[in-house]
VMD Tcl script that draws the C-alpha trace (Angstrom):
set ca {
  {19.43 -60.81 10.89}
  {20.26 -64.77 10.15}
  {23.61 -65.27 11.70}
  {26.88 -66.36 9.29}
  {27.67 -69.68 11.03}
  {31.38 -69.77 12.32}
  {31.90 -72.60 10.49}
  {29.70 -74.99 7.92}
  {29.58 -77.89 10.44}
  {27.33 -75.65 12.28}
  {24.43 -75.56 9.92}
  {24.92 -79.17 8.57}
  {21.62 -80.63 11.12}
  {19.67 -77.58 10.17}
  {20.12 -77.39 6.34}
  {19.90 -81.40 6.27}
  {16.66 -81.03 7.91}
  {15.40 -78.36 5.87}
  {16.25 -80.09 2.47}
  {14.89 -82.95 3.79}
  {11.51 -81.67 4.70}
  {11.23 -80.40 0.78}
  {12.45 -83.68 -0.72}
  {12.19 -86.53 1.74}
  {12.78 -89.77 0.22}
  {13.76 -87.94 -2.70}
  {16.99 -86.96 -1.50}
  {19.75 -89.59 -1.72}
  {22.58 -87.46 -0.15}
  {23.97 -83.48 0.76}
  {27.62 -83.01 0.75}
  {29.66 -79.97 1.64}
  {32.19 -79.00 -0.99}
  {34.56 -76.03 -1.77}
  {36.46 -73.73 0.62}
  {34.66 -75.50 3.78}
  {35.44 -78.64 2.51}
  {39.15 -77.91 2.24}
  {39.58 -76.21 5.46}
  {39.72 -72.43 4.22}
  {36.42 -71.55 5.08}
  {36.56 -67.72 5.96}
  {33.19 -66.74 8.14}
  {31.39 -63.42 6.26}
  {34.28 -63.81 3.76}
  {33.42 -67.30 2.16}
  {30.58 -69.06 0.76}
  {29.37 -72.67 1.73}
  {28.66 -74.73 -0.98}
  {26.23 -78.04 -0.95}
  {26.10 -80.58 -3.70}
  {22.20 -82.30 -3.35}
  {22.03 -85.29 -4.61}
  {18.24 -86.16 -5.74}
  {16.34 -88.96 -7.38}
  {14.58 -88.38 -10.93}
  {11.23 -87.64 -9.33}
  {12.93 -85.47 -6.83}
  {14.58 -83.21 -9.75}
  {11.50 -82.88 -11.46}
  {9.98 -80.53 -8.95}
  {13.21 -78.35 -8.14}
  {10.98 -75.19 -8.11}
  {9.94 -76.20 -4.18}
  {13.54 -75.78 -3.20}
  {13.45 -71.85 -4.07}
  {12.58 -70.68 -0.24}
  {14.79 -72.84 0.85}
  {17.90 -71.04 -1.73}
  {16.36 -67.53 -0.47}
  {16.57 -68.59 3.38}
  {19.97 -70.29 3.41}
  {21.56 -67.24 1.56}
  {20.82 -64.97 4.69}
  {23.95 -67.89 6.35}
  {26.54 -67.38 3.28}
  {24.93 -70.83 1.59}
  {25.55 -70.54 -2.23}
  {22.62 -71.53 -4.05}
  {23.04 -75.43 -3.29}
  {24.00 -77.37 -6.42}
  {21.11 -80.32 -7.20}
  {22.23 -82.75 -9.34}
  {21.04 -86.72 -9.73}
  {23.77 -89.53 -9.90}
  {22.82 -90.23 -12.97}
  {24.23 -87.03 -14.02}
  {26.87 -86.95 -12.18}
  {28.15 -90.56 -13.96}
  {27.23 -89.54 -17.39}
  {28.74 -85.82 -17.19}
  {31.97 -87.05 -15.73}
  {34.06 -86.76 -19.02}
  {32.68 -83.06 -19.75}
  {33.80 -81.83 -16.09}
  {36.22 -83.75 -14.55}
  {37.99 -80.91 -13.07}
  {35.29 -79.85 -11.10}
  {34.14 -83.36 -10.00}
  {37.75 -84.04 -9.40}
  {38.01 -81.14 -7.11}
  {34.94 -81.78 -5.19}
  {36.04 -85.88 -5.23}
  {39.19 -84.74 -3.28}
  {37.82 -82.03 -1.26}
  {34.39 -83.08 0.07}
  {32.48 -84.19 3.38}
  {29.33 -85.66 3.50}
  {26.90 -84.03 5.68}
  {23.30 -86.89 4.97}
  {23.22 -89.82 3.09}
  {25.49 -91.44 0.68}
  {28.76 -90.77 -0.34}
  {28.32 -90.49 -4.01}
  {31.73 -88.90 -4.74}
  {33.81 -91.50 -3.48}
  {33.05 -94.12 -5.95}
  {33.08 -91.48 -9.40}
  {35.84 -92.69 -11.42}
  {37.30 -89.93 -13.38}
  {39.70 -91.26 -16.37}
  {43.35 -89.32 -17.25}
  {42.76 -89.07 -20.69}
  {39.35 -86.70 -19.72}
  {41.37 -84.97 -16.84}
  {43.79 -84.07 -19.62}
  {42.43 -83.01 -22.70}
  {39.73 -80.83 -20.02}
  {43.06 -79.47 -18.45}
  {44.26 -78.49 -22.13}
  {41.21 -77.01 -22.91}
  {40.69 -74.79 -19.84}
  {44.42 -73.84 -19.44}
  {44.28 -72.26 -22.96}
  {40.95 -70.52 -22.76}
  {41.71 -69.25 -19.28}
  {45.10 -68.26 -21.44}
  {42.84 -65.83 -23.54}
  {40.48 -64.54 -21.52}
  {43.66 -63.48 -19.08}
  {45.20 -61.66 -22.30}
  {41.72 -60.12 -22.83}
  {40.84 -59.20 -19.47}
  {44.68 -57.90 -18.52}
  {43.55 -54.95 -21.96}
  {40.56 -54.34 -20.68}
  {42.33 -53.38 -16.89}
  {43.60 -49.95 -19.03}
  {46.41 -50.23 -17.00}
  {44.10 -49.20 -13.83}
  {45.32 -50.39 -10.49}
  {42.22 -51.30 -8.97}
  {41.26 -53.55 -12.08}
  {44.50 -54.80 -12.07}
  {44.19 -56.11 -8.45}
  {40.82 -57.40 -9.45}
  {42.14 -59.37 -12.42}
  {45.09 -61.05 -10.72}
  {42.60 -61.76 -7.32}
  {39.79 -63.36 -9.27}
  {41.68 -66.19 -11.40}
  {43.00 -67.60 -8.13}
  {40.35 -70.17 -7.25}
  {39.80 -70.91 -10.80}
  {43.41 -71.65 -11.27}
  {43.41 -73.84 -8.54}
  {41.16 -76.00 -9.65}
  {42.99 -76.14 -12.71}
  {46.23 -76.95 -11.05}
  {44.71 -79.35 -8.38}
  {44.08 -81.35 -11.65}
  {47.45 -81.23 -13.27}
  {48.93 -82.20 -10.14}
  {46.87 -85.25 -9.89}
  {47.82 -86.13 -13.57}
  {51.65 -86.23 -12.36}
  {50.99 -88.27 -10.10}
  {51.86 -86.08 -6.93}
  {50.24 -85.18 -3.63}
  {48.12 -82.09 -4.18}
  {48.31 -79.65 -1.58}
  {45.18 -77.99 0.18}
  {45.58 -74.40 0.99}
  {45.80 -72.54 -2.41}
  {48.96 -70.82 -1.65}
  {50.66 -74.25 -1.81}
  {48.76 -75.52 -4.94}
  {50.15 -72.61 -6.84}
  {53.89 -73.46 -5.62}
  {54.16 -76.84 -5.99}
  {51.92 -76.17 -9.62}
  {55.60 -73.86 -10.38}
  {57.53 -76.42 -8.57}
  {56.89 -79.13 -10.77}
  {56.30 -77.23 -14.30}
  {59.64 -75.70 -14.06}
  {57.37 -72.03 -13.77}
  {58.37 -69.06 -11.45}
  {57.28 -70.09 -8.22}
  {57.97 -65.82 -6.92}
  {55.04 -65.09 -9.86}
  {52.79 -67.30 -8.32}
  {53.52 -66.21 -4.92}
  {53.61 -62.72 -5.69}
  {50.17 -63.64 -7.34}
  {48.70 -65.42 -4.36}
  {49.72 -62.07 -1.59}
  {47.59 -59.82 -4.21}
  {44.96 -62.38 -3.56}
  {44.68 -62.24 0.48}
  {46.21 -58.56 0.53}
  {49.75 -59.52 2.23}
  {50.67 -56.92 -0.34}
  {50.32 -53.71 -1.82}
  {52.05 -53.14 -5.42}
  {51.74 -49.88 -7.13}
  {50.45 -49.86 -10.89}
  {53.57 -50.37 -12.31}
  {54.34 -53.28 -10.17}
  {50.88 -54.89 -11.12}
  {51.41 -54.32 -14.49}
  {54.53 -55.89 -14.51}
  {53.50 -58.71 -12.48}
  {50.16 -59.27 -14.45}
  {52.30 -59.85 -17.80}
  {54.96 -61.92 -16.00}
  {51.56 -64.17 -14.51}
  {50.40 -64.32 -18.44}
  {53.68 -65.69 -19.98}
  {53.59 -68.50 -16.96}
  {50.12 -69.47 -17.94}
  {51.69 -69.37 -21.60}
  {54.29 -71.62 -20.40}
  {51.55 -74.14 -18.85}
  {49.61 -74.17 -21.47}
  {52.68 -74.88 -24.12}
  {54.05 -77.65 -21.84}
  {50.13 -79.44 -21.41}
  {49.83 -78.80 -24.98}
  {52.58 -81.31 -25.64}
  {52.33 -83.61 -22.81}
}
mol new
graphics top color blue
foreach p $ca { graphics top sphere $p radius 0.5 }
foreach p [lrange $ca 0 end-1] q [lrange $ca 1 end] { graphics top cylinder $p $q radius 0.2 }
display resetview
């Protein structure tokens, strides 16, 4: 059985090689991203994520990088993420949460630094950070009716939004104008810190997250609508910014 790597840095010479020995000249640059990027890489717990950064030509024949996605999953690699730079540049105003997120958080493992130079422009990062903030809004009402009140859905439903909101917040944060935090305990705080929200929600939220507590279903219930109205909250005060 392939062995999860204790951290990503461990595979970085191996995966490099074995991209490299599908795409050769092809491939401009690999770059680690997400949770191992930030530091809260989790071994058997976490995924490792790759951006690949190919030419044209090197795009056009993606189908000879599908043993390498079926190898590298045995080692707790997502399916790497292949993109050109010419789509990065050009797709920067339709996700510039996500290529803010991976512009802050990222470490290059071959080749250039593509990230570094992406310019990402405030009025993108905010009308994007509307837009998700309400959606994520409804789909949180939805979700929270179709919990039926159960305790293990409810747990589910608070756990899964974390990352997401993170993202979300890492954004906002950058929009004030403040240092952004790493560890996603702290984004949430200082995300209630400076939009006047309950910071204890947010915590309480987080502890569901990585199990530091246990709340019975009437706790989770209660905590699960007092998480909605903050969202609310957010998404009133970007809604005017």
């Amino acid at each position: 059985m392939a062995k999860t790597p204790n951290s990503p840095q461990d595979i970085f010479e191996d995966f490099a090689s074995d991209v490299k020995n599908v795409f050769g000249q092809e491939m401009k640059s690999i770059i680690l991203y997400g949770s191992g990027a930030k530091g809260e890489y989790q071994p058997k717990k976490s995924d490792i994520n790759f951006l690949v950064v190919l030419t044209e030509s090197g795009i056009s024949r993606l189908s000879q990088a599908m043993p390498l996605s079926k190898k590298w999953a045995k080692r707790n690699v997502a399916t790497p993420l292949f993109l050109t730079e010419g789509y990065i540049r050009s797709s920067l105003d339709a996700f510039p949460i996500e290529f803010l997120n991976m512009k802050k958080y990222h470490q290059v493992v071959y080749g250039e630094d593509i990230l570094e130079s992406i310019n990402i422009t405030e009025d993108d990062l905010r009308l994007r950070c509307e837009e998700q903030v309400k959606g994520k809004l409804l789909h949180l009402r939805e979700d929270f009716l179709l919990t039926r009140g159960k305790k293990r859905y409810l747990e589910q439903l608070v756990s899964i939004t974390v990352p997401t909101f993170v993202s979300i917040f890492t954004a906002l944060l950058d929009l004030k104008k403040v240092e952004v935090p790493t560890l996603k305990r702290e984004v949430f705080l200082k995300t209630a810190d400076e939009f006047e929200l309950d910071r204890s929600v947010f915590e309480r939220v987080v502890n569901v997250r990585e199990k530091q507590v246990k709340l019975d279903k009437s706790a989770l219930l209660q905590l699960t609508e007092q998480y909605i109205e903050q969202i609310r909250r957010l998404a009133e005060f970007v809604d005017q910014w």
